[in-house]
N, C-alpha and C positions, 0 to 999 in steps of 0.2 A: 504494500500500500504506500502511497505517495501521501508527501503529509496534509493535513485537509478531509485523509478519508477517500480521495479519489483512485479508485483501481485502472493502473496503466494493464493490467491484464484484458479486465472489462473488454476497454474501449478497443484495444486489438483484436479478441475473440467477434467484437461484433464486426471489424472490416469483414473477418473471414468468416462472415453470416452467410455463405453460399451452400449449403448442404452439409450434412451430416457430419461425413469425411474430414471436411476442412476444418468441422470446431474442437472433433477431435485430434487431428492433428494438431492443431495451435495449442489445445488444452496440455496433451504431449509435451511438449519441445514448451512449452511455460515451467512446468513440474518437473523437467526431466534434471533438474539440478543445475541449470543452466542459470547464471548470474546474472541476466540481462541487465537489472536495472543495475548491479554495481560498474559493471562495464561501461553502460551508456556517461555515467560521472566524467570520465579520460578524456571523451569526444566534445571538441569544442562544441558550444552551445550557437554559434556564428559560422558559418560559410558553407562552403563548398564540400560533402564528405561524398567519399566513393565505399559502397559497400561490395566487395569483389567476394563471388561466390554467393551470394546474396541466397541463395535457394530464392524459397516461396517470400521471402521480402520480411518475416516477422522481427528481426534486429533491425532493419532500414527503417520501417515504422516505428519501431519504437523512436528510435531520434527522430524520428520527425514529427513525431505526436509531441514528445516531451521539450522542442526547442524550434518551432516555428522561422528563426531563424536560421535553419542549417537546410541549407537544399540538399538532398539525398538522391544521390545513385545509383542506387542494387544494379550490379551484372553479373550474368550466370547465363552458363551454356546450355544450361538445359531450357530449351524451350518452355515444353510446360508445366516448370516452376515458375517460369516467369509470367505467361498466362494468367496463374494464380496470383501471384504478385499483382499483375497489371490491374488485377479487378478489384483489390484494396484501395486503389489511388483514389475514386471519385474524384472530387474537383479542387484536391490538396496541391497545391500551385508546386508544392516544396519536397514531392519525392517524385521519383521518375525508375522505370523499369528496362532493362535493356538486354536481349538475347548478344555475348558478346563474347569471343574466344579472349580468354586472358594471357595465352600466350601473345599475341598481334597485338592489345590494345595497346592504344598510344593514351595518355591520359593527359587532361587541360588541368590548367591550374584546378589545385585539390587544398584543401585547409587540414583532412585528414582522412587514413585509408584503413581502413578494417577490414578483418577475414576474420571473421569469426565463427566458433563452432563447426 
């Protein structure tokens, strides 16, 4: 819980309100001992981050729920993780999805680069 009483869990299980599958998988990869929120602390609250490997997008969201000012990244070669990713975005100006070989990419200016999990 975030202080205030607001659940960043929440609010990411409901991007991934598409079927069944998806709220279990997020519920998953929340629980599975995985530290997001201490991690997300390190990652500038400001700019430009790349989230490389990104799977299905749920650490890209979280920064970008939690810091409005950080435009977000996620790439990853697998097509339809990114599919899934793409359908979190709605009309959030400040994450973006991209099918993208990481061995080739060339990257633009970055504030900061994560691979997590």
């Amino acid at each position: 819980m975030t202080p205030g009483g607001r659940s960043w869990f929440r609010e990411l299980l409901a991007l991934y309100d598409f079927g069944f599958a998806s709220r279990v998988r997020t519920w998953q990869r929340w629980y599975a001992g995985t530290p997001y929120e201490y991690v997300e602390r390190f990652v500038p609250a400001q700019g430009h981050v790349v989230d490389l490997g990104c799977g299905w997008g749920l650490f890209a969201n979280l920064l970008a729920l939690k810091a409005p000012g950080r435009t977000v990244h996620g790439i990853d070669l697998a097509a339809k993780k990114i599919s899934w990713a793409q359908r979190t975005v709605g009309t959030r100006p400040n994450i973006h999805f991209a099918v993208r070989d990481l061995t080739t990419l060339e990257l633009e200016r970055t504030d900061a680069i994560v691979i997590y999990d």
